[in-house]
N, C-alpha and C positions, 0 to 999 in steps of 0.2 A: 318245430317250435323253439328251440336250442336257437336258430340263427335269429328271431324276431327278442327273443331275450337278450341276445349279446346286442341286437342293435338300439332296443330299448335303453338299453344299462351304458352304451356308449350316450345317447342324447342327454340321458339324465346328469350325468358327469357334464357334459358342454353345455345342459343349462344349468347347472347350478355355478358353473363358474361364473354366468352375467349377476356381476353386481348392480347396475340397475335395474332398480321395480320397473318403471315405466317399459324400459325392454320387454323385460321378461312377460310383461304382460301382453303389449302389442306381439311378440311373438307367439304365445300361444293363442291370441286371436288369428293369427296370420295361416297357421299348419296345418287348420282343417280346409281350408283354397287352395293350399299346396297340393295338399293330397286330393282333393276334388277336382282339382284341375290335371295330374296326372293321370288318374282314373279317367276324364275326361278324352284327353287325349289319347289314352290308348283303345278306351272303345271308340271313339272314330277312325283310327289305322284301321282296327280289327275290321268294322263296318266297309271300310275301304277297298278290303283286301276280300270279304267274301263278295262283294258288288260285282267287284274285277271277276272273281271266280263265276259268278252266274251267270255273268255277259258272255264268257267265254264256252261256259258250257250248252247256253242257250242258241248260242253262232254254230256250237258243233252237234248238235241233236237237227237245225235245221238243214245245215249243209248235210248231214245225212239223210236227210226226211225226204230233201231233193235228188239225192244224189239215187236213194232206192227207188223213186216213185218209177214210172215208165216214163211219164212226160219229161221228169228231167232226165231222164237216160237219154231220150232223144233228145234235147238240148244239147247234153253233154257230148254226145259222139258228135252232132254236127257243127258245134264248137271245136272239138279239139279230136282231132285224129292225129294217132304216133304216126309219125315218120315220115311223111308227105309235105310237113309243110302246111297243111289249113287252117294251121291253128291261127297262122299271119289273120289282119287284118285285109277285107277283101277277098279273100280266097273262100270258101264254099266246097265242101264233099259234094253235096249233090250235083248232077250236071244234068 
């Protein structure tokens, strides 16, 4: 609370220097947008950023759902076999 007090007590000093009324007023209409509008934008990053995080976790629950099942096992292996080369296109494990 110490730092919202020193930052209080800094504003209050910078407005009491504006000698215009009219400022001072349109300014204090103006601070609560200001600050609505940072709030603003920082819950949409935040929104942003867990979106990204569920996409990402939802991609890797299902590439594992496939990668356990049986059916995509078999996929997988006759997709991609180490060391032979099948994995190319056109080529084929099975013969």
């Amino acid at each position: 609370m110490a730092f919202l007090t020193k930052v209080r007590g800094a504003g209050k000093k910078a407005f009491d220097r504006i000698s215009n009324d009219k400022v001072r007023h349109n300014l204090l209409q103006a601070i609560p947008f200001w600050i609505a509008s940072l709030i603003t934008g920082l819950v949409a990053v935040l929104y942003t950023r867990l979106f990204a995080l569920a996409e990402k976790g939802t991609a890797l629950f299902f590439d594992c759902l496939v990668d356990s099942s049986p059916v995509g096992s078999l996929c997988q292996g006759q997709r991609y076999s180490p060391g032979d080369g099948s994995h190319r296109a056109g080529h084929s494990q099975i013969q």
